[in-house]
PAVO-782622 format. One record per residue (C-alpha): residue number from 1; residue in one letter; x, y, z. Coordinates in pm, 1 decimal, always signed. Each point is the difference from the previous one (the first is absolute). Last residue first. Layout:
NUM, A, X, Y, Z
...
***
This chain:
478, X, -3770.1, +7947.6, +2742.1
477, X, -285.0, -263.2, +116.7
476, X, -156.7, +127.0, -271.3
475, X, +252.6, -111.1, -236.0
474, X, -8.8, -349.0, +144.6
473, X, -335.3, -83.4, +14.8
472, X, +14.3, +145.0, -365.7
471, X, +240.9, -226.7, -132.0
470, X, -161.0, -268.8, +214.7
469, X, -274.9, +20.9, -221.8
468, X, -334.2, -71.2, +217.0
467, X, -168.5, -329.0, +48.3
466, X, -64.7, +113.6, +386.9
465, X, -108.3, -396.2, +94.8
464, X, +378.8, -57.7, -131.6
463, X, -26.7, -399.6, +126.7
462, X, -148.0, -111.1, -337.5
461, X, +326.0, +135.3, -174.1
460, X, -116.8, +171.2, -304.4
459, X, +350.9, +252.5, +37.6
458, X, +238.5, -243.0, +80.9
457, X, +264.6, -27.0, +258.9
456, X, +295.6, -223.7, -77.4
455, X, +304.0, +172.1, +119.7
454, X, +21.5, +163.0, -332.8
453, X, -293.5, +181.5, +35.4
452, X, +113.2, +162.1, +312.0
451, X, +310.8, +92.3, -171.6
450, X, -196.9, +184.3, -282.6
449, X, -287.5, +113.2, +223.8
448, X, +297.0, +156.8, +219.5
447, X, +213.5, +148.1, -253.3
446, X, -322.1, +166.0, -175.5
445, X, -46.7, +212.2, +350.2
444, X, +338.9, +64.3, +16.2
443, X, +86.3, +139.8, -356.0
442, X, +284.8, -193.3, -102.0
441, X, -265.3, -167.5, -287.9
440, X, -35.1, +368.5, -119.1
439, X, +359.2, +46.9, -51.8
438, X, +36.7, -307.4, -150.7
437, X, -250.4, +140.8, -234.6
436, X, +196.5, +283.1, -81.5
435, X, +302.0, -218.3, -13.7
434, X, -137.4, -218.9, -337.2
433, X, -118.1, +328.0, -144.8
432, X, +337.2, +156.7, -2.6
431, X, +106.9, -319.7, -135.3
430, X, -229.4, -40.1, -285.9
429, X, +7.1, +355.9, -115.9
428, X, +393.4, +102.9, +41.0
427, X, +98.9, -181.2, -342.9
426, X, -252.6, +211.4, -175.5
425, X, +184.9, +325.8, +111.5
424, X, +323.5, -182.6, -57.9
423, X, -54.0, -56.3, -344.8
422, X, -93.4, +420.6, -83.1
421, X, -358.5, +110.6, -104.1
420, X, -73.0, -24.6, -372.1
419, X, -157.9, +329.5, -153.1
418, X, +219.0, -88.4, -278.5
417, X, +270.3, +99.4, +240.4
416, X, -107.4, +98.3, +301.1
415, X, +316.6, +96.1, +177.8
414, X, -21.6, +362.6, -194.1
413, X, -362.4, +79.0, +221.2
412, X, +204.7, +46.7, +313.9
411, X, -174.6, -123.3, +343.6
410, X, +61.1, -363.1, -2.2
409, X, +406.9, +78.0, +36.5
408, X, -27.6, +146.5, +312.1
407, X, +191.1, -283.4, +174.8
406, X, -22.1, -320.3, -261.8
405, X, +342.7, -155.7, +137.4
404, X, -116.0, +115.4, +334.5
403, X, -360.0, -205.8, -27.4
402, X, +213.2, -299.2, -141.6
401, X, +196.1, +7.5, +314.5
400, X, -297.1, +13.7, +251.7
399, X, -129.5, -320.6, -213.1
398, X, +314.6, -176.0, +47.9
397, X, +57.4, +105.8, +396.0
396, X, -420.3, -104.2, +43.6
395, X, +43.9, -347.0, -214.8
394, X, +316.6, -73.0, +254.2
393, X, -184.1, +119.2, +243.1
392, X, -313.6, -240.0, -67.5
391, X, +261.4, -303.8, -13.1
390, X, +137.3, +118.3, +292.6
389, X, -297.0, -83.3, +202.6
388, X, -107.8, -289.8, -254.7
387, X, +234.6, -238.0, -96.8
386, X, +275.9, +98.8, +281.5
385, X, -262.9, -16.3, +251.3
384, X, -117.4, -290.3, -140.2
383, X, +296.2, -176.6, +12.3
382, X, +68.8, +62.2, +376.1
381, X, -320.2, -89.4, +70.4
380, X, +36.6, -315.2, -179.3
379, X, +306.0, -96.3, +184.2
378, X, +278.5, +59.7, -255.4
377, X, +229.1, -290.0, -16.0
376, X, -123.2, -153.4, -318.5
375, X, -98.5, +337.4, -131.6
374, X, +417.8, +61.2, -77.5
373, X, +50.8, -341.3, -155.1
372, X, -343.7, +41.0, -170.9
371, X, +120.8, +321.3, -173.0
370, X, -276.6, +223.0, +81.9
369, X, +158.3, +206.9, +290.9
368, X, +328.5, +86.4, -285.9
367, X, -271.6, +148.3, -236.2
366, X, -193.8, +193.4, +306.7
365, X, +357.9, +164.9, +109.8
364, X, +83.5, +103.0, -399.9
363, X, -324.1, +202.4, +27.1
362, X, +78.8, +136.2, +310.2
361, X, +353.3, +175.6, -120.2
360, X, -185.2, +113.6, -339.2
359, X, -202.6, +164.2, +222.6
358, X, +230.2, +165.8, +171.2
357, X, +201.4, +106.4, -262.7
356, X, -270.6, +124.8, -225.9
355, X, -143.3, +170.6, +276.7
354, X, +366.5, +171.4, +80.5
353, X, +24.0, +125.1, -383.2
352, X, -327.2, +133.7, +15.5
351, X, +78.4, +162.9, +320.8
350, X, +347.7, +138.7, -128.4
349, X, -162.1, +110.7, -337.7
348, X, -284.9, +183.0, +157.8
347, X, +208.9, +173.6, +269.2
346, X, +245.9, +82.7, -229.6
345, X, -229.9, +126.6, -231.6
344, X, -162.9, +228.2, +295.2
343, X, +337.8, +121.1, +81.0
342, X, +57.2, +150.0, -374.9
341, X, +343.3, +69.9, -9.8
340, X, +49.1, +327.8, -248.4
339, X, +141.5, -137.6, -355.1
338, X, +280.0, +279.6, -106.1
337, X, -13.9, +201.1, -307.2
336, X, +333.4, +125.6, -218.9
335, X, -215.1, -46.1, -307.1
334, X, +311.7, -222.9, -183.8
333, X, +37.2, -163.8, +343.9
332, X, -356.1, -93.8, +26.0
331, X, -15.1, -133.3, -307.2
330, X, +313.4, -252.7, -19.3
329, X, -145.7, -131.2, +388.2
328, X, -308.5, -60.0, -179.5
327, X, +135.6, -128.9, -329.9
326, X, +278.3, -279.5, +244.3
325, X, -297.5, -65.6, +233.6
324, X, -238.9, -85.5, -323.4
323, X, +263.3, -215.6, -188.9
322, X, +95.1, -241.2, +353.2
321, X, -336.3, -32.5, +23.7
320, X, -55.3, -166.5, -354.3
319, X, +308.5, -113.1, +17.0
318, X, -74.3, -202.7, +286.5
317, X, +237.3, -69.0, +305.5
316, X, -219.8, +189.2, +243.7
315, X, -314.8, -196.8, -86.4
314, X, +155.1, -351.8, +56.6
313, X, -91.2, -11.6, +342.6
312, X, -362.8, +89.3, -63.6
311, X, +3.3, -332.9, -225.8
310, X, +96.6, -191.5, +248.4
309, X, -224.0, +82.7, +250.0
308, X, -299.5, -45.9, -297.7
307, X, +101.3, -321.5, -34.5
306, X, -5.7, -82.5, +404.2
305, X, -349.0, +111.6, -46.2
304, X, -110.7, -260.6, -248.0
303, X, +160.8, -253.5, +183.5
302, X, -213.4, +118.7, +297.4
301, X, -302.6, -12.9, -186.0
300, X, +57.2, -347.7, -155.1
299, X, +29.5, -99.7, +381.3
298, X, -280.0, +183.2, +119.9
297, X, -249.6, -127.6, -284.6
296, X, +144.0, -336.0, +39.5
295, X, -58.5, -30.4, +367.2
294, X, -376.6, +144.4, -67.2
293, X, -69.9, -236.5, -200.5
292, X, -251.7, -242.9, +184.4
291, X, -179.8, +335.7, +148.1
290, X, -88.4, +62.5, -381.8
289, X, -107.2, -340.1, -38.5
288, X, -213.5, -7.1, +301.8
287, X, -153.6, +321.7, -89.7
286, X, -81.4, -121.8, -317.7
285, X, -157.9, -285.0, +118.1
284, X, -238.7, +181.6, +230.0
283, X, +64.7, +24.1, +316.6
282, X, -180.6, -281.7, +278.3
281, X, -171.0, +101.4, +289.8
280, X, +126.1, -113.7, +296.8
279, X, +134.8, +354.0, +97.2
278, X, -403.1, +148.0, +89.0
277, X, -156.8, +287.8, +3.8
276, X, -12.2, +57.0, -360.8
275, X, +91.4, +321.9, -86.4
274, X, +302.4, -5.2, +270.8
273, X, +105.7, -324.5, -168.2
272, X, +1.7, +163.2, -306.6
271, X, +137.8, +322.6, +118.5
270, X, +315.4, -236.7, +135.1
269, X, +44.6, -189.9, -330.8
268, X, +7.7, +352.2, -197.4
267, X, +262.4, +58.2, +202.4
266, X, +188.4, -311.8, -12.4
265, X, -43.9, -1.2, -373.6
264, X, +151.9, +367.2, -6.7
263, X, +322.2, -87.2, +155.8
262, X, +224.7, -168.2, -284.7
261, X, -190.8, +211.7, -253.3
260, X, +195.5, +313.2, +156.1
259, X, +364.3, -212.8, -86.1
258, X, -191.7, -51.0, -327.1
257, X, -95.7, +337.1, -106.1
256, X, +348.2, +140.6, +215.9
255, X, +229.1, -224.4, -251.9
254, X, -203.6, +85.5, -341.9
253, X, +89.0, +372.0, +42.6
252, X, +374.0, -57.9, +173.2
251, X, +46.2, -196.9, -293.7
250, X, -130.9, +167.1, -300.7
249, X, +164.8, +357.4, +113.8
248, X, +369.4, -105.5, -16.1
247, X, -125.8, -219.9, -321.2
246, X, -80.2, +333.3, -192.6
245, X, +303.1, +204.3, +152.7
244, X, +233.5, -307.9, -70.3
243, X, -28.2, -150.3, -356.8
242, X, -283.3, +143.5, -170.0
241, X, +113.8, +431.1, +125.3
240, X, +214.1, -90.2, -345.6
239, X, -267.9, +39.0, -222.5
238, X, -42.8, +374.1, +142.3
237, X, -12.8, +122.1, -376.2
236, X, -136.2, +369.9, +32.0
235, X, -242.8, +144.6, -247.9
234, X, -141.9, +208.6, +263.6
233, X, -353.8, -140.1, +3.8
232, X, +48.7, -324.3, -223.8
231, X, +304.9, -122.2, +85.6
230, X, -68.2, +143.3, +380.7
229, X, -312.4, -207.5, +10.7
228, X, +118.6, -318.4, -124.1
227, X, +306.2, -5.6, +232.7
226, X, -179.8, +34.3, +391.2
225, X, -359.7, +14.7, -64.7
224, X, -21.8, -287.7, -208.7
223, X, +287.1, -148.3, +77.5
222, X, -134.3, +5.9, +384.2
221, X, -303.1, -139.3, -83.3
220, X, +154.9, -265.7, -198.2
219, X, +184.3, -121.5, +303.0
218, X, -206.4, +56.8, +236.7
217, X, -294.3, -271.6, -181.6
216, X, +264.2, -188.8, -97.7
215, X, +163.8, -3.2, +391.1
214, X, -354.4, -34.1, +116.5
213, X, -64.1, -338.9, -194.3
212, X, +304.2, -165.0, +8.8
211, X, -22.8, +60.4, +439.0
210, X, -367.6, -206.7, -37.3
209, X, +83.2, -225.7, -238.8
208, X, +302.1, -75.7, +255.5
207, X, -228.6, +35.7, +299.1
206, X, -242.3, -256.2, -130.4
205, X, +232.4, -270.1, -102.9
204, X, +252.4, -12.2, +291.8
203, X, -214.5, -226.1, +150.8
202, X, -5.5, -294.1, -238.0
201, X, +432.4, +59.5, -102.7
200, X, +35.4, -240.4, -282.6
199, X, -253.3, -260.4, +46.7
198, X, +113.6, -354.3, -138.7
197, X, +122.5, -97.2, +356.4
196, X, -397.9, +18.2, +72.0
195, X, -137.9, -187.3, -313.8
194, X, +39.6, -341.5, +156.2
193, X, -120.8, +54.8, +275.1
192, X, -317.1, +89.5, -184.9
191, X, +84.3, -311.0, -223.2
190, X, -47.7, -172.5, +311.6
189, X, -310.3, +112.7, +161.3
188, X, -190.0, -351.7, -172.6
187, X, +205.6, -205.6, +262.6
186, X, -226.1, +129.5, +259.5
185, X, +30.6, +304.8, +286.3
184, X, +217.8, +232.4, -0.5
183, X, +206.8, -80.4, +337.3
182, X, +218.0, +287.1, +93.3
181, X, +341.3, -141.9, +176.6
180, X, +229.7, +226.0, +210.6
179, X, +344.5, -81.2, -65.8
178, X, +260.2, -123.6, +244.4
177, X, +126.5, -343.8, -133.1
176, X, -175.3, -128.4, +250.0
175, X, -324.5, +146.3, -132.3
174, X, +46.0, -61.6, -338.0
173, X, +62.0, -383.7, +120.3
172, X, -317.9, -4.6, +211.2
171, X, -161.4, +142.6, -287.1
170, X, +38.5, -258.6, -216.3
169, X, -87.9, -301.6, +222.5
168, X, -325.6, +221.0, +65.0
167, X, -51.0, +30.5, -383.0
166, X, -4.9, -347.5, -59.5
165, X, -220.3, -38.1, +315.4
164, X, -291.7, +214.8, -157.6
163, X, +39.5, -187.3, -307.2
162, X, -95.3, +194.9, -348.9
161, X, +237.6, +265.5, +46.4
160, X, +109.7, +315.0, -15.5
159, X, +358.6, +203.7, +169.1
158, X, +96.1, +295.4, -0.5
157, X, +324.7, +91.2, +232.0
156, X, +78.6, +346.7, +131.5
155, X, +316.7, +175.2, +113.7
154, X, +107.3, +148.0, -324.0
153, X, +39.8, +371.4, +60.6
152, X, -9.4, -30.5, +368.1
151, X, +305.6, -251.3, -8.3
150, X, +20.4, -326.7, -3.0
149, X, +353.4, -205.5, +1.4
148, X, +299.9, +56.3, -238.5
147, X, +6.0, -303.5, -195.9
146, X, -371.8, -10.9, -5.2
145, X, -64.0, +338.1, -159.8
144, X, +302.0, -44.1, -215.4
143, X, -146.7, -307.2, -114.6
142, X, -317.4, +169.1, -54.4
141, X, -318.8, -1.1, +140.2
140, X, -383.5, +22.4, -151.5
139, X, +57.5, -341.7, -142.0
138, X, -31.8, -170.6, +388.5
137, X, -331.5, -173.9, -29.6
136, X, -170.0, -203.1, -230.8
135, X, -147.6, -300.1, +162.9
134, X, -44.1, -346.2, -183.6
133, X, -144.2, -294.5, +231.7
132, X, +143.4, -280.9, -259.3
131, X, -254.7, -280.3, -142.0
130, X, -56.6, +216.8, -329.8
129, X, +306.5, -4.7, -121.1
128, X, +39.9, +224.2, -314.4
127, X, -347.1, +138.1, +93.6
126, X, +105.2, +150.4, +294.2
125, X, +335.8, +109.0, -161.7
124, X, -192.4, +207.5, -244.0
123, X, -238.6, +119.6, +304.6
122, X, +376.4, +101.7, +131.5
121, X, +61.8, +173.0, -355.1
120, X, -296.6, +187.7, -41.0
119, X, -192.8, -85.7, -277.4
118, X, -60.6, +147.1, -363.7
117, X, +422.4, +64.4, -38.7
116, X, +120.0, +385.3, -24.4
115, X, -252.5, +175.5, +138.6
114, X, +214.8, +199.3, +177.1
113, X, +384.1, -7.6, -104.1
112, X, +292.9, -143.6, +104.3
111, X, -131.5, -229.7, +193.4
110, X, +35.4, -150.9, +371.6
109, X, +121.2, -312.6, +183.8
108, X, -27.8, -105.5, +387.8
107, X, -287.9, -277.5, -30.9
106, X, +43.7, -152.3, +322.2
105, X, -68.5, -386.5, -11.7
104, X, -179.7, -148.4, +263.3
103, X, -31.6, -389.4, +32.5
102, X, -297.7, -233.6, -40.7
101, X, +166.9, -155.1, -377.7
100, X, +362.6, +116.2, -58.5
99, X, +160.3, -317.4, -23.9
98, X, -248.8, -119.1, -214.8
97, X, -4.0, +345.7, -183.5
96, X, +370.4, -57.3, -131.5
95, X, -24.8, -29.0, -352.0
94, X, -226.4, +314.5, +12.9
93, X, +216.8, +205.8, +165.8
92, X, +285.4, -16.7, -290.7
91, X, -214.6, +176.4, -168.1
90, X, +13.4, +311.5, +185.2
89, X, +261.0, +179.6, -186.5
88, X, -156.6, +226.0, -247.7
87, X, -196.7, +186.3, +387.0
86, X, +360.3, +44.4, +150.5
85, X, +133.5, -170.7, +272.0
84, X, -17.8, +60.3, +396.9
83, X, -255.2, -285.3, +77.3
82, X, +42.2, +1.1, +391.3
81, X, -90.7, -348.9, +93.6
80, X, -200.6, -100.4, +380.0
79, X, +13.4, -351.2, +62.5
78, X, +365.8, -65.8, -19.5
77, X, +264.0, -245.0, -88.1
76, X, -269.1, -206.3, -289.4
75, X, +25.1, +327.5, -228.7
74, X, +434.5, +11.2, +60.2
73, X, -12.0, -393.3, -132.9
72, X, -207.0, +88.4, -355.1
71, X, +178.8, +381.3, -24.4
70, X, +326.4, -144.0, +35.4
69, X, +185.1, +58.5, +285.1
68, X, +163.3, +288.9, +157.6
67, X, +85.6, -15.0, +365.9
66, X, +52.4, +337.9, +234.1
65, X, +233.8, +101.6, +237.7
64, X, +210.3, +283.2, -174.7
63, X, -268.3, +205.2, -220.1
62, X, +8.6, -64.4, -375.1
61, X, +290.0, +74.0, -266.1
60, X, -65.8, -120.5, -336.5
59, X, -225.7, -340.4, -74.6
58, X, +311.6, -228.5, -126.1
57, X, -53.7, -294.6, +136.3
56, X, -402.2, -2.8, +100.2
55, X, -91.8, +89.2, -373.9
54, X, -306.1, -2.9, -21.0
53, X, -27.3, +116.2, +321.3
52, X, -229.1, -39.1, +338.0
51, X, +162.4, +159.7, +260.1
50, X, -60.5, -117.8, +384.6
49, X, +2.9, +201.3, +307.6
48, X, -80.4, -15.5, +369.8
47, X, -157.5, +213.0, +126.0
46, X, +130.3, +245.4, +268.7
45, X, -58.1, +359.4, -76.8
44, X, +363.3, +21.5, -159.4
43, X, -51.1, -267.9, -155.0
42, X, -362.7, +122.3, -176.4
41, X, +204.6, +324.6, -75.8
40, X, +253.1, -124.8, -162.3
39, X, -246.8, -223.8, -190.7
38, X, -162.8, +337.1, -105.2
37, X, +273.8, +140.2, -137.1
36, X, +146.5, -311.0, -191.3
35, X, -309.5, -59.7, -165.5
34, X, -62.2, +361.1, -103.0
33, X, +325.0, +12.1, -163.3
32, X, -34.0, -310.0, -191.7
31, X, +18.6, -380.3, +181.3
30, X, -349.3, -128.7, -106.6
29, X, -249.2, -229.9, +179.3
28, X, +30.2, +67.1, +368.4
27, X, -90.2, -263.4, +266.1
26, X, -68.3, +127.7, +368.4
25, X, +107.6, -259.5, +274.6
24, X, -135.1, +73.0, +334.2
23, X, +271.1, -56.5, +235.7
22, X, -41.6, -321.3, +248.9
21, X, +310.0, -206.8, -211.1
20, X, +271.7, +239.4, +166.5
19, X, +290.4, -229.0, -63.8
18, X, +51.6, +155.8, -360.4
17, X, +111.6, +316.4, +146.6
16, X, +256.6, -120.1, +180.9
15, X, +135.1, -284.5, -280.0
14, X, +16.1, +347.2, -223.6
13, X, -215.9, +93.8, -258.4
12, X, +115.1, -25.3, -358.1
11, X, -105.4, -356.8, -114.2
10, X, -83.5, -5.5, -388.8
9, X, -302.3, -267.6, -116.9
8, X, -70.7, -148.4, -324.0
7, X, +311.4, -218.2, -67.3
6, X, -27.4, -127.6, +352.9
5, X, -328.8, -73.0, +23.8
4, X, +27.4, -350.8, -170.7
3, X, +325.5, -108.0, +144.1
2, X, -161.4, +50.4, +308.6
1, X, -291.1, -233.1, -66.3
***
């Protein structure tokens, strides 16, 4: 019998490790990159390990401490097989679904493409051998991701099945191996599983049409008004404002729309709930996608803003800039004239400058406090102060700049061009309006009913014999 096995099956575990016959052996069919990360994984969880190989001889480099076989002896080592080979390959399965009949195979494999075969491939592998518990599971992850350990960004398991004690067997290994396991149901959620590595960047989706959209929008605007205008008015080619003045203007617009579209779910949340009575009504689906986003929206915000910081630095260097000091300073020395020091515009420029600063400061704090490594050992009051109290000033310090990049501006007929009104006027709507009504949700009497709310009382509770508004028990208390 020996002689038999012994062309078939490779020893590399030690005599230690093989003396340990009460470990739960774990078969895997395949010895790719995938295969070799989770089996590390699996030994260094415990199990004990067994690779099923075509070639058991000459399979590449695998995990110290493991046997490989051949797929026909590994399948009989182990009651639970991780299938990690592609969909073109499975036929090889079929020869061996005696061995494989009442066990669990975990469908790890996915496509290249959606829609790409008529079935899913694990109710494929169903059907290939009908007489196996088939689970898919464990296709979400990569062999990087299991290599290295979970991590917030990949933490989670799906798993479906047609065996309720298939998919237990499978999630006690996800769980030991440190993942949290989501359970989607039947065998028939697979290609949905399927399709989720195929999705490039899911939540990322909204804001980005959202951010391509303004910055068009801005961006035309602002040729319009910006280079169009003076070709056409003075006769002046300002082509060149494309490159930096246009884009120096773009960003900082489309940054303080989204960083102020960050906050504006929460309050229109909060007058909802106010409206209602009650917090255990649900939002509406668009208000749950919005809220969804809001990382994204801050983060694309803040990248937009760190653009516009570098831009401002390269003002001074321009030629452009450099042109119009070297004529001014030119001029007034030919008319023998001397600028007076205008303390006002040094108290304008300073502030605005300072605003900028500050705010640029805070908004670099909330994209470090979002990084999960940094959240991670936030308490959750601690993150949503950050989040929200200095999220507000931060949108407060931006806003306050814009209004002192603007100054007096609104007030001169010549910076309506085309009867236009200038970007950052339009830019300042949606957050100014955003901390006017946070304003009114500070107000004490609406603080109250919100956090009183929030603690669970309703307005059409039975027990409220007065079956008043607590808004207005409130304010008239006041």
């Amino acid at each position: 019998m020996s002689k038999e096995v012994k062309p078939e099956s490779v020893s590399l575990y030690s005599v230690s490790a093989a003396a340990t016959p009460e470990q739960e052996a774990v078969c895997i069919f395949g010895t790719g990159d995938l295969g070799r990360s989770l089996g590390q994984r699996l030994l260094q969880s415990g199990y004990r390990l067994v690779y099923g190989s075509r070639r058991p001889h000459s399979c590449g480099p695998i995990p110290p401490g493991v046997q490989v076989m051949s797929h026909e002896i590994a399948a009989r080592s182990a009651s639970l097989v991780f299938v990690c080979v592609h969909r073109e390959h499975y036929d090889f399965l079929e020869t061996l679904a005696p061995h494989l009949k009442g066990k669990v195979l975990v469908d790890v494999s996915n496509n290249l493409k959606k829609n790409m075969y008529p079935e899913a491939n694990a109710e494929f592998l169903r059907r290939l051998i009908p007489g196996a518990l088939v689970v898919k599971a464990f296709n979400t992850l990569s062999a990087w991701a299991l290599q290295n350990g979970p991590s917030d960004a990949n933490r989670q398991v799906y798993l479906c099945g047609n065996s309720s004690e298939a998919k237990q067997a499978v999630a006690e290994i996800a769980t030991k191996l440190g993942f949290n396991v989501q359970d989607r149901g039947s065998l028939s959620a697979a290609r949905e599983l399927e399709d989720f590595p195929l999705q490039l960047f899911p939540e990322w989706r909204l804001p980005m049409h959202l951010t391509i959209g303004l910055t068009a929008f801005f961006f035309f605007y602002l040729l319009v008004r910006d280079v169009i205008f003076a070709y056409v008015d003075q006769g002046k080619d300002n082509s060149f404002r494309i490159m930096v003045s246009l884009a120096n203007k773009v960003f900082p617009i489309v940054s303080l729309i989204l960083l102020s579209l960050c906050y504006l779910p929460g309050v229109i949340a909060a007058f909802l709930q106010l409206y209602r009575g009650t917090k255990y009504k649900r939002f509406p689906d668009w208000l749950d996608r919005w809220m969804l986003c809001r990382k994204q929206l801050g983060l694309i915000a803040l990248a937009l803003a760190s653009l516009h910081v570098l831009y401002t630095l390269i003002i001074p260097i321009r030629y452009y800039v450099r042109f119009r000091l070297a004529a001014n300073t030119i001029s007034q020395i030919k008319e023998n004239k001397t600028s007076v020091f205008d303390t006002t515009m040094g108290w304008r420029t300073d502030s605005y400058y300072s605003m900028g600063i500050l705010g640029f400061g805070l908004y670099l704090l909330l994209g470090i406090a979002s990084l999960p490594s940094v959240s991670n050992a936030l308490s959750w009051r601690e993150f949503s102060f950050i989040q929200s109290k200095l999220g507000y000033l931060t949108l407060f310090f931006c806003t306050f700049h814009t209004y002192l990049y603007g100054w007096d501006k609104f007030l001169f007929i010549s910076y309506y061009k085309w009867y236009t009104p200038p970007g950052y006027m339009l830019c300042l709507v949606v957050p100014s309006v955003v901390l006017l009504l946070k304003l009114l949700l500070l107000l004490p009497c609406v603080d109250k009913s919100l956090i009183r709310i929030r603690q669970g009382w309703e307005r059409t509770d039975p027990e409220d014999d007065s079956k008043k508004s607590l808004l207005a028990k409130d304010c008239q208390k006041l």
